[in-house]
C-alpha positions in Angstrom: -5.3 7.8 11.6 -6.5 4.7 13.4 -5.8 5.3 17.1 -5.6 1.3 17.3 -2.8 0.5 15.6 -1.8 -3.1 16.9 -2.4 -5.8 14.5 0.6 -5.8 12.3 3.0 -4.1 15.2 3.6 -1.0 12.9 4.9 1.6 15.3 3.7 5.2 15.5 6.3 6.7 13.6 6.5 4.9 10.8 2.3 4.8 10.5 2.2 8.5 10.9 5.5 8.4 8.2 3.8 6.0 5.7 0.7 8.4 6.2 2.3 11.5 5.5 4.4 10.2 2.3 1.1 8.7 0.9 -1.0 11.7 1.7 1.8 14.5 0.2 2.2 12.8 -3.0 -1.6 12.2 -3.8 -3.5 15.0 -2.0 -6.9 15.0 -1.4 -7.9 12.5 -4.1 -6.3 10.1 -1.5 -9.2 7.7 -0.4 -7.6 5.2 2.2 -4.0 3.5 3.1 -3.5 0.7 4.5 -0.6 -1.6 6.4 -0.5 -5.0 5.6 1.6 -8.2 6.7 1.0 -12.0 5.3 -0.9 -12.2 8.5 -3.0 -8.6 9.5 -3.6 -5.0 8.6 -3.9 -2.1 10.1 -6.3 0.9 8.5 -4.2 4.0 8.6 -6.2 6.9 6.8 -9.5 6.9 5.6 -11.5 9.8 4.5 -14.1 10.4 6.3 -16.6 10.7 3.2 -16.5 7.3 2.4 -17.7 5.2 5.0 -20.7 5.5 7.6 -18.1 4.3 10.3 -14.9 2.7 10.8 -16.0 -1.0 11.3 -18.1 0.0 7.8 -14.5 0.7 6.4 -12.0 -2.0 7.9 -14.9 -4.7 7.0 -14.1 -3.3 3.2 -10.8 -3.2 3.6 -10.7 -6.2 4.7 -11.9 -7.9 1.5 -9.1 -5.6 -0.4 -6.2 -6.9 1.7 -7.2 -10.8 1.4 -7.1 -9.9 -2.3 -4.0 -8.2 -2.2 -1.9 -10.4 -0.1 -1.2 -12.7 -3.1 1.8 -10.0 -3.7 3.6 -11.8 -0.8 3.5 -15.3 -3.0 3.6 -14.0 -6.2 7.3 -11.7 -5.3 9.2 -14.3 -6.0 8.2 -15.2 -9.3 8.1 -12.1 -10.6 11.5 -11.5 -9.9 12.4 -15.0 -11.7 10.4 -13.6 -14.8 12.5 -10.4 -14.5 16.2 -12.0 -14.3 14.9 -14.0 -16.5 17.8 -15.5 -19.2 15.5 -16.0 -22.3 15.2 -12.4 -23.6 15.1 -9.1 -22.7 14.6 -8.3 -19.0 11.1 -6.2 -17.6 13.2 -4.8 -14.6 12.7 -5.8 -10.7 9.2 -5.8 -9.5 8.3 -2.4 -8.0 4.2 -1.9 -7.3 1.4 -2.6 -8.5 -1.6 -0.4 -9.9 -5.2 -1.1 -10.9 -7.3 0.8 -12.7 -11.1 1.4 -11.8 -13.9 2.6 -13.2 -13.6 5.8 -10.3 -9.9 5.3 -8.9 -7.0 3.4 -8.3 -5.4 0.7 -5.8 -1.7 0.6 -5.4 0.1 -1.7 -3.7 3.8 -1.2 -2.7 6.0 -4.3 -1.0 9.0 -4.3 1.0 9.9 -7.1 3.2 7.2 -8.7 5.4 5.0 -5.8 4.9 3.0 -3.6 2.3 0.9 -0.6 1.7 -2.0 -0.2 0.0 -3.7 2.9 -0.8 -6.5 4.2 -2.6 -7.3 7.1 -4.6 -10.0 8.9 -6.6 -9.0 8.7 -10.7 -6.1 11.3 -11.3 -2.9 11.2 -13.1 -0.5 8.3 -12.6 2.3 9.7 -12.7 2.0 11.2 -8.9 2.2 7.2 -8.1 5.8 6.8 -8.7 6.6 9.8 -6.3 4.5 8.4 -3.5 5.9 5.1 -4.0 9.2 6.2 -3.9 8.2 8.1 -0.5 6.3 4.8 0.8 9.2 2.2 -0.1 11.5 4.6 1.7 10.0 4.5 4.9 9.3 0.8 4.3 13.0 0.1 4.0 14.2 2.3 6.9 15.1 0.5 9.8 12.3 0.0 12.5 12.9 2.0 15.7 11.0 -0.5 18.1 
């Protein structure tokens, strides 16, 4: 984990708590995860194969997060389209995966702030558990 954890205000213990659901729900295919706000990030795990250094890495993630960020806007409206009145409903909005040619990005929400994570290809299905894990500590109160 990033030893400079500053620019969204995350505390330690939820990082290190939004690190450990991630990484015990996906394993080792588990690329990166990262803390967002409307405003900054914070890397939280990257595996060391992937990049030459961490400026390397937090320069790509960088790019991922600006792209990302539209979840903050977008929130609303999908939650109009899903109480929607003219049909039948597609639930609340939950996360958000895409599919790659060699992996996945998932985005999860809650509140102010967001967590994305990356993984090498594997089964979807271990998404939902992590998610589950991530929104939880997302939604726990904050201890600062």
């Amino acid at each position: 984990m990033s030893s400079d954890i500053a620019e969204t205000g995350i505390d330690g213990g939820r990082a290190e708590s939004v690190l450990s659901a991630t990484r015990t729900g996906l394993g080792d295919e588990l690329r990166s995860v990262v803390y967002f706000t409307p405003s900054a990030f914070d890397l939280l795990y990257v595996r060391s194969d992937l990049y030459p250094s961490a400026g390397d890495a937090r320069t790509r993630k960088a790019q991922l997060v600006a792209l990302e960020r539209v979840g903050f806007a977008e929130r609303s409206v999908r939650t109009d389209i899903a109480r929607s009145d003219d049909g039948p409903g597609i639930g609340q909005y939950d996360f958000t995966v895409r599919f790659h040619e060699d992996g996945f990005v998932v985005r999860v929400l809650a509140g102010d702030g967001g967590v994305l994570f990356t993984t090498d290809s594997m089964d979807v299905g271990a998404f939902r558990e992590a998610v589950t894990a991530i929104r939880g500590v997302l939604d726990a109160p904050n201890d600062r």
